[in-house]
C-alpha positions as CSV (number, residue, x, y, z in Angstrom):
1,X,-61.5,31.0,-12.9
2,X,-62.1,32.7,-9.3
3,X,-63.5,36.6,-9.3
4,X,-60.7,38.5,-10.0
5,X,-58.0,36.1,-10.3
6,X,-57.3,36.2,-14.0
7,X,-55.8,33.3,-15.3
8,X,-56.8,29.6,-15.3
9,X,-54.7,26.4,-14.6
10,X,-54.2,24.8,-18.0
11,X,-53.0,22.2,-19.9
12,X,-51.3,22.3,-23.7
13,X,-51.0,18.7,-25.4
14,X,-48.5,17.5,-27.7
15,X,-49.3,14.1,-29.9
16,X,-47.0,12.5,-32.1
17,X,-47.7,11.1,-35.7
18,X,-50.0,8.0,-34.7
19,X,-51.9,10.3,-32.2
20,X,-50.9,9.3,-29.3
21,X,-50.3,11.5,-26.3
22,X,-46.8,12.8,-26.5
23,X,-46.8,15.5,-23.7
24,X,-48.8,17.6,-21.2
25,X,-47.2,20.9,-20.1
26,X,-49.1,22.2,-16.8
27,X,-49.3,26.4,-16.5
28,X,-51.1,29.2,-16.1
29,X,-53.6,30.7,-19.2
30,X,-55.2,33.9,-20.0
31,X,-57.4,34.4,-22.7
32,X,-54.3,35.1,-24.9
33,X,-51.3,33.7,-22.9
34,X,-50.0,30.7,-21.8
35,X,-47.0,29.8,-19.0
36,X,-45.4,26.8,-18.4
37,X,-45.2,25.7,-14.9
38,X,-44.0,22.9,-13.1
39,X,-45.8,19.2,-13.2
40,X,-45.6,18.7,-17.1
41,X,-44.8,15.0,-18.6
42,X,-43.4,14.1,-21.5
43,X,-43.4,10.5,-22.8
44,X,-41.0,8.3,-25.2
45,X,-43.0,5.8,-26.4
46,X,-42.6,2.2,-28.1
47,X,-44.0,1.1,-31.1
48,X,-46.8,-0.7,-29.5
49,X,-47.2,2.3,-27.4
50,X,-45.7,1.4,-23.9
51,X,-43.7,4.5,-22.6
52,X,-40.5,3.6,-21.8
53,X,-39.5,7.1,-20.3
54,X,-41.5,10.0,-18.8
55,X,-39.6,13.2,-17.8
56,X,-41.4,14.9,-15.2
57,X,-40.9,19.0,-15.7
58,X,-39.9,19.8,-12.0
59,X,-36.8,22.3,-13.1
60,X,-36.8,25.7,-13.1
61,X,-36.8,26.0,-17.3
62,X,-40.7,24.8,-17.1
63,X,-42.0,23.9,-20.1
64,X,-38.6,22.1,-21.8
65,X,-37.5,18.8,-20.7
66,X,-33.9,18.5,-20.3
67,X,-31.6,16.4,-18.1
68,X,-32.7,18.7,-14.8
69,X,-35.9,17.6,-14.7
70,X,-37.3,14.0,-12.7
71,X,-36.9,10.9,-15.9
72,X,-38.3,7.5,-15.0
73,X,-37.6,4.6,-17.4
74,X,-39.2,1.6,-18.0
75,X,-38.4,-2.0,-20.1
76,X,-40.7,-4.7,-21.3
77,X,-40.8,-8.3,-22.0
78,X,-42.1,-10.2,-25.2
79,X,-45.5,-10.4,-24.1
80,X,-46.1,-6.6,-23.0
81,X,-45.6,-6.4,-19.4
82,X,-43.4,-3.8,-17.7
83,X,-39.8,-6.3,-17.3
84,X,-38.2,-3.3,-15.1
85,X,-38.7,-0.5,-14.1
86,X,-36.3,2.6,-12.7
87,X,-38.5,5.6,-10.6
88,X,-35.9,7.8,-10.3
89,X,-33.6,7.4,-13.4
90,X,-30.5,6.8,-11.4
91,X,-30.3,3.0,-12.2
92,X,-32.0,1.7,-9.2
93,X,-34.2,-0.5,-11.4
94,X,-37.4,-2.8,-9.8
């Protein structure tokens, strides 16, 4: 933290039951607060652990991912490798 500034940039994570990173919500923290800000992830994840969506938090409700926000998708093949893949959400998939 800069002289007189008063918060830091932060990070909260969220990990589901296996322990693997779930979320990361970007924001502002004091020594007792935190806000959400823009720039948080939150991933859907396979059983072997590819993510086959991440919502990028770029909507004015920071800190909840809803159907505002930037969602990329993803599919994979037999043998692990990303099969096709979607940036934007909007089914242009590569």
């Amino acid at each position: 933290m800069r002289p007189g500034q008063g918060w830091y940039l932060g990070h909260t994570f969220t990990y589901d039951d296996l322990h693997r990173l779930k979320n990361d919500t970007r924001g502002r923290a004091t020594e007792t607060t935190f806000t959400a800000g823009a720039g948080g992830r939150e991933w859907s994840l396979d059983l072997l652990g590819n993510w086959n969506e991440m919502i990028l938090d770029t909507a004015t409700s920071y800190g909840t991912f809803d159907s505002s926000d930037q969602t990329e998708t993803r599919k994979h093949n037999g043998v692990n490798e990303v099969w096709e893949s979607d940036p934007d959400g909007a089914g242009s998939a590569r």
